[in-house]
VEXPANU-120343 format. One record per residue (C-alpha): y, x, z. Coordinates in pm, 1 decimal. Layout:
! residues N
NODE	Y	X	Z
NODE	Y	X	Z $
...
! end
This chain:
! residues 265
NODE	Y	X	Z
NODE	-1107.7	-1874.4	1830.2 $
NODE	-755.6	-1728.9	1728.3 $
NODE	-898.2	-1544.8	1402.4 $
NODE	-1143.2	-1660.8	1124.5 $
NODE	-1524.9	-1696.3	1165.6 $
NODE	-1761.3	-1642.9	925.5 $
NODE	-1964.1	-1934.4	817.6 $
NODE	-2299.1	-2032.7	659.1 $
NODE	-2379.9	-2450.6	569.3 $
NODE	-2728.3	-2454.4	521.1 $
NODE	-2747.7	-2806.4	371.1 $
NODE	-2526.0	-2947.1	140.8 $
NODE	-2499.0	-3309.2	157.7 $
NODE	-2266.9	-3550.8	352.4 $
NODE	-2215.7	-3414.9	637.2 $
NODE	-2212.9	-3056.3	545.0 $
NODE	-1952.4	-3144.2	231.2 $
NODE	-1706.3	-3268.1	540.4 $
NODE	-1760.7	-3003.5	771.1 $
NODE	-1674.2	-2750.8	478.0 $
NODE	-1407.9	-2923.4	418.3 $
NODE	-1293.6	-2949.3	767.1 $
NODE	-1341.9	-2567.4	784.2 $
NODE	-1124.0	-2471.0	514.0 $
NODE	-879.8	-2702.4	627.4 $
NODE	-893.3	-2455.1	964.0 $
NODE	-843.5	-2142.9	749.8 $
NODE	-1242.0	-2061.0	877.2 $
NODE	-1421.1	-1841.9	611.0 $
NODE	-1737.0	-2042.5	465.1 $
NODE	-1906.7	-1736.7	335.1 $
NODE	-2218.1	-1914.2	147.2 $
NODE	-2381.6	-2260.9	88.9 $
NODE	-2745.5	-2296.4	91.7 $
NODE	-2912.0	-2621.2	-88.8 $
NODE	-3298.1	-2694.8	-189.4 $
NODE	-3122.7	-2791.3	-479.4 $
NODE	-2884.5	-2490.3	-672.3 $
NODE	-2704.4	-2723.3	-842.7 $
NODE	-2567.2	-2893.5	-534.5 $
NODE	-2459.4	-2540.4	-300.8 $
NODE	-2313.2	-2440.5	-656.3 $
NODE	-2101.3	-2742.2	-608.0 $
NODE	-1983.7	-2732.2	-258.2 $
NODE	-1953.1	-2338.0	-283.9 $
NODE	-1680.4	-2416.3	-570.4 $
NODE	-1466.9	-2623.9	-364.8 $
NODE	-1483.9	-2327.9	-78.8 $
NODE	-1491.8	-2048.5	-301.1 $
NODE	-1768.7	-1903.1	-194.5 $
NODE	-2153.1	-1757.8	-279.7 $
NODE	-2428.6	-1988.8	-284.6 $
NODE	-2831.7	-1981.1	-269.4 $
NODE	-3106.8	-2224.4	-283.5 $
NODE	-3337.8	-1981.3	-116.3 $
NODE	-3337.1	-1911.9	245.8 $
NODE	-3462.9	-1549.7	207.6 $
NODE	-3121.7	-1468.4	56.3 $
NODE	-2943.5	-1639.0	362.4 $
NODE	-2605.8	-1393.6	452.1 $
NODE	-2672.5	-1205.9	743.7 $
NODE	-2321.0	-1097.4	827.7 $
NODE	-2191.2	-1426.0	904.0 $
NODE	-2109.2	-1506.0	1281.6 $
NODE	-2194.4	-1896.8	1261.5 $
NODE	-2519.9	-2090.3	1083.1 $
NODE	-2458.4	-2492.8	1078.0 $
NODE	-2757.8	-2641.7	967.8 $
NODE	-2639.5	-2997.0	782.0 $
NODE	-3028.7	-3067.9	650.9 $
NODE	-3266.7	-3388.6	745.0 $
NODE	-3388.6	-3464.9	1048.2 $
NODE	-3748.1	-3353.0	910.4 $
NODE	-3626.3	-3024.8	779.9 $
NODE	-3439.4	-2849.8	1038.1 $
NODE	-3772.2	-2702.3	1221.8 $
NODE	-3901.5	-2558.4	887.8 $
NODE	-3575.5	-2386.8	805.8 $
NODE	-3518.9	-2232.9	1185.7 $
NODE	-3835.1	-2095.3	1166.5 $
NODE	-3749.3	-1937.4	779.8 $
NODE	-3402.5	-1814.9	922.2 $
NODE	-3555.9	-1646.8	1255.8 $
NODE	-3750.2	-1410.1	982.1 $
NODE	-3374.0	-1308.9	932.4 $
NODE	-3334.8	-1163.3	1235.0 $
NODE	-2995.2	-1331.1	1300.1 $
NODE	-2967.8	-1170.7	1665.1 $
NODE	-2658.0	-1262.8	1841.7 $
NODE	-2558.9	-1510.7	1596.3 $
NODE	-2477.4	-1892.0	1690.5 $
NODE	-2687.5	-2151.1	1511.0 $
NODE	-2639.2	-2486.0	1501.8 $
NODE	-2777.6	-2820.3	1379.8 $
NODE	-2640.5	-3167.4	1371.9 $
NODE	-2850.8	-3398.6	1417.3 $
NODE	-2883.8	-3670.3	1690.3 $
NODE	-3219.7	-3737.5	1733.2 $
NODE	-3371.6	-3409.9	1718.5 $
NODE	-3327.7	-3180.0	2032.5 $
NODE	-3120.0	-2834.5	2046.8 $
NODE	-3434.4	-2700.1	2173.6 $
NODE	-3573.4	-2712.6	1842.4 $
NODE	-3413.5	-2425.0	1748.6 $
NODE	-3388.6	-2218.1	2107.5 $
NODE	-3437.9	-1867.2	2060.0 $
NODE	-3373.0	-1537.9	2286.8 $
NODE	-3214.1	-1350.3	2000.1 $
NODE	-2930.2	-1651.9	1915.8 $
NODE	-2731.4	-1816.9	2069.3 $
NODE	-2770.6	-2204.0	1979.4 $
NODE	-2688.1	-2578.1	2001.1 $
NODE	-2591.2	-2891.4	1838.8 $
NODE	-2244.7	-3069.3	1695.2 $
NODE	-2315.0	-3421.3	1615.4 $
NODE	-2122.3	-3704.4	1495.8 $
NODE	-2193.9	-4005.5	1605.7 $
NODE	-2065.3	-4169.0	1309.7 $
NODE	-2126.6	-4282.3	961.4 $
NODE	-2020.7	-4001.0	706.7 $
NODE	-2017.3	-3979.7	313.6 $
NODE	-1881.5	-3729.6	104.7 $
NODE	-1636.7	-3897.5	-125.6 $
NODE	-1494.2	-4057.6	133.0 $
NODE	-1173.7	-3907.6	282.7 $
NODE	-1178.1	-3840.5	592.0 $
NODE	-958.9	-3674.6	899.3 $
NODE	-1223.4	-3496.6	1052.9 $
NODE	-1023.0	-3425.3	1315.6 $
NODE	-1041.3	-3803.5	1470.2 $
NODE	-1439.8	-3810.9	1425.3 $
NODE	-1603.6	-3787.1	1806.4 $
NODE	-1846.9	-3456.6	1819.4 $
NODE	-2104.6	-3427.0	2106.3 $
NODE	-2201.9	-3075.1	2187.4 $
NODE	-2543.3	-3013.8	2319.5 $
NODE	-2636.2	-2651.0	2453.2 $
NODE	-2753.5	-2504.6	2720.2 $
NODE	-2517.9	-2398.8	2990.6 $
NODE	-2463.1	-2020.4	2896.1 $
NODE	-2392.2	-2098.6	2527.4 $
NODE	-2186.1	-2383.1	2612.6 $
NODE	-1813.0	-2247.4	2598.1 $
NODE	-1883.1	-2103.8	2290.2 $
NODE	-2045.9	-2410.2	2135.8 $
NODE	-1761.7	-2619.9	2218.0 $
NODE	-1470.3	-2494.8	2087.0 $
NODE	-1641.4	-2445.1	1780.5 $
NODE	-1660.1	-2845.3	1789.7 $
NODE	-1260.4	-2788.8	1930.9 $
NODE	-1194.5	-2645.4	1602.0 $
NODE	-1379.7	-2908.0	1367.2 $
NODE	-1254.3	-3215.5	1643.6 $
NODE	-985.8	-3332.4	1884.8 $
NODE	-1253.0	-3555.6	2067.2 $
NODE	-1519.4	-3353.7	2206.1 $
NODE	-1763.6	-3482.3	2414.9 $
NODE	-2024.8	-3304.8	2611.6 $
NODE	-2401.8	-3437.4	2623.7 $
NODE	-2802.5	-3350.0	2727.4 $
NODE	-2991.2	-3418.3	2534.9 $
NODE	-3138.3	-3704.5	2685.2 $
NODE	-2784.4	-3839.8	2629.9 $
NODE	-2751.6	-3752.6	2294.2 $
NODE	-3073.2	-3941.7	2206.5 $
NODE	-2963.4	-4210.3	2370.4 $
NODE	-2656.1	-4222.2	2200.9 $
NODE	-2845.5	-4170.8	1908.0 $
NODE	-3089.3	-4466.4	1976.5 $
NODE	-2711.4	-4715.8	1988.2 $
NODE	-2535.6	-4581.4	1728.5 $
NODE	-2848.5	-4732.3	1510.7 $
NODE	-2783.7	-5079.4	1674.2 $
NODE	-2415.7	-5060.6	1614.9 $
NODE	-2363.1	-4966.2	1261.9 $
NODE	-2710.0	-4969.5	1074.3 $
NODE	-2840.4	-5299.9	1236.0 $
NODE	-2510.9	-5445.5	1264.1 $
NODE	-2494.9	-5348.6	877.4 $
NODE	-2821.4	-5497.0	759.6 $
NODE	-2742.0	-5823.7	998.8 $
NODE	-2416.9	-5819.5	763.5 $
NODE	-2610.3	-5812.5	418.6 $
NODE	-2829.5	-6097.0	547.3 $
NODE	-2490.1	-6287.5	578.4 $
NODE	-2405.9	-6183.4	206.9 $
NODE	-2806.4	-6315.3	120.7 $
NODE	-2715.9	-6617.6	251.5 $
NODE	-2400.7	-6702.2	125.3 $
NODE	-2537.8	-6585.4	-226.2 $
NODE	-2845.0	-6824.5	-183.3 $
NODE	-2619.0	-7093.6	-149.7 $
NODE	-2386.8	-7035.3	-383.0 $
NODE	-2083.3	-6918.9	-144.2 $
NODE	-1815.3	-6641.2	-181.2 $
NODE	-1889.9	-6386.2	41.6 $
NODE	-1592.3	-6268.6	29.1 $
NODE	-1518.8	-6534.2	301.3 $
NODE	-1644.1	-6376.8	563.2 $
NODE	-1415.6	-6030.0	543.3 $
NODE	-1166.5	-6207.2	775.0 $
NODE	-1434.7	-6255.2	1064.3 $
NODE	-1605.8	-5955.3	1012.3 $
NODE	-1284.5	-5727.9	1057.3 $
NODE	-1204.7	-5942.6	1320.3 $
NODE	-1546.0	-5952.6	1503.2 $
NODE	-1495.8	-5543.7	1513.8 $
NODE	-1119.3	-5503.6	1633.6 $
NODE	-1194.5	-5743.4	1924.9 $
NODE	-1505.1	-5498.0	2008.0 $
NODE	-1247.3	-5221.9	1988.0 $
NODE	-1016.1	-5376.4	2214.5 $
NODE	-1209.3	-5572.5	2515.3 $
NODE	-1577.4	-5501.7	2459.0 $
NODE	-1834.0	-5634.4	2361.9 $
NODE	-1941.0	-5841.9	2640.0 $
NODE	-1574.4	-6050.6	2696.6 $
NODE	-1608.8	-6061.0	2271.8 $
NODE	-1903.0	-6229.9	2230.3 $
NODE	-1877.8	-6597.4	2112.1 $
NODE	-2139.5	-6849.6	1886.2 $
NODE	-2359.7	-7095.4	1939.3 $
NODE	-2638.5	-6813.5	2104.0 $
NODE	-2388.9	-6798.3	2395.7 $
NODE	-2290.8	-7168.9	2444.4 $
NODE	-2646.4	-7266.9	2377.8 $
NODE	-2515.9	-7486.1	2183.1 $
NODE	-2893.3	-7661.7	2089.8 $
NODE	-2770.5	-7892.4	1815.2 $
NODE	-2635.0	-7637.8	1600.1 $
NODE	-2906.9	-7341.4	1685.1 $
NODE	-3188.8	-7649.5	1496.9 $
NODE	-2927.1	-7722.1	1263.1 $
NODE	-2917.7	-7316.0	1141.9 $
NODE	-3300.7	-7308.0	1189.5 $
NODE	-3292.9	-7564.8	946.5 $
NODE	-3155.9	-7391.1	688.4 $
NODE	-3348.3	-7132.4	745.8 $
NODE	-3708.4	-7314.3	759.4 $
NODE	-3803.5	-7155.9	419.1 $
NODE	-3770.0	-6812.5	528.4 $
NODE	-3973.4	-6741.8	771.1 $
NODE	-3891.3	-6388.7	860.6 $
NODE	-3563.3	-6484.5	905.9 $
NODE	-3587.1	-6764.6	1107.8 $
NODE	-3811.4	-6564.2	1386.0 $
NODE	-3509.1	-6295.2	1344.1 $
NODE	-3274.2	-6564.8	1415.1 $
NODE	-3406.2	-6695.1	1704.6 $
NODE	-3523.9	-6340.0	1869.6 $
NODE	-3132.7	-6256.5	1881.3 $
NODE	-3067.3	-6603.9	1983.0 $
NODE	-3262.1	-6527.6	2313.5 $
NODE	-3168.7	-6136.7	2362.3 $
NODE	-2777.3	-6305.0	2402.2 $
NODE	-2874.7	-6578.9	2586.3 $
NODE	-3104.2	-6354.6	2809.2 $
NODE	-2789.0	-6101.1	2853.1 $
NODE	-2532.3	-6358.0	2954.1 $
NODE	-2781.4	-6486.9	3203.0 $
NODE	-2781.5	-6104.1	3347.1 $
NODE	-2383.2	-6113.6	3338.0 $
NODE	-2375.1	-6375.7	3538.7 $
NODE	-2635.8	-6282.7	3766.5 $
NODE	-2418.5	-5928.4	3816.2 $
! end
């Protein structure tokens, strides 16, 4: 891609803020921002100098690439408003890790998604360069596909679908579980009258040991020693809450029940 490419963000939100960004950063021509909301594409078109919209009838035509940065539950509705376009020969995109690149498949485009499987807000700062992208397309748009993600990414990685679903389906059990298992931490120490604050040494530590042998040689606690004296002593504590206590003792038993298939391996 040794000259600049014409593109339209349809969606303005996280994501789409960084990939603009990111694109500008690349000397890539964002051409216009689209956004339910005017007031928001008026926003991000100001930081890329360019036109905005908040109707999809008055999408540019002329542009070579279409990103589409919107919810999971929006991206059919607005493929099937931009196909009215007639974008022939143009390469669409979405980015989104659950849905398939299917979902927008057409004979007169060529299509496919860049996802990041990572946790992205727009005031944030952020070298978009270091964030993983999986590409998802079928074989003959492929090449294209991926050095579009080349251009946004230095670590590229090419998925199915099936994958990227999959991939999808962990990413939720490593940072948005692992998150909300965190705030219960913070619930408890603020029950009882402790400084959370505490816990940041543990909690960056629990993560750079993940980083650096995995999570199986990492894992440690009471769950794993069966340790039965202090898994009633925690239950204990926790005899008023009810929810929490059954959530306590399911993840108790999912790491006991994967050690015991460690060992067995």
């Amino acid at each position: 891609m040794s000259q600049a490419q014409k593109f339209v963000l349809i969606g303005s939100g996280n994501l789409a803020w960084q990939l603009a960004l990111r694109l500008k950063k690349q000397k890539q021509r964002v051409v216009q921002v689209y956004s339910r909301k005017l007031i928001n594409a008026k926003r991000l078109a100001a930081k890329m100098q360019s036109a905005y919209t908040s109707s999809l009838k008055k999408i540019n035509k002329d542009a070579d690439i279409y990103i589409i940065a919107v919810s999971d539950d929006a991206i059919e509705e607005v493929f099937s408003k931009l196909t009215i376009l007639k974008l022939d020969k143009k390469i669409l995109l979405h980015t989104s890790g659950s849905i398939s690149s299917s979902i927008i498949e057409s004979e007169a485009n060529q299509h496919g998604v860049i996802w990041p499987p990572q946790s992205i807000s727009k005031n944030i700062k952020l070298d978009f360069s270091q964030v993983p992208l999986c590409v998802c397309s079928p074989t003959k748009h492929l090449k294209k596909i991926k050095k579009i993600a080349q251009l946004l990414s230095n670590k590229v990685y090419v998925v199915s679908d099936e994958q990227k679903a999959a991939l999808h389906l962990a990413c939720v059990f490593a940072n948005n579980f692992s998150n909300h298992m965190i705030h219960l931490s913070k619930e408890i120490c603020d029950e009882h009258k402790v400084n959370f604050k505490i816990l940041a040494p543990i909690i960056e530590e629990t993560f750079k040991k993940i980083k650096i042998a995995g999570p199986s040689f990492s894992q440690t606690g009471p769950a794993i020693r069966d340790d039965k004296r202090t898994l009633n002593a925690h239950l204990a504590i926790l005899s008023k809450d009810k929810k929490l206590k059954r959530l306590y003792k399911q993840i108790t038993e999912s790491i006991q029940s994967l050690e015991h298939k460690s060992v067995q391996h």
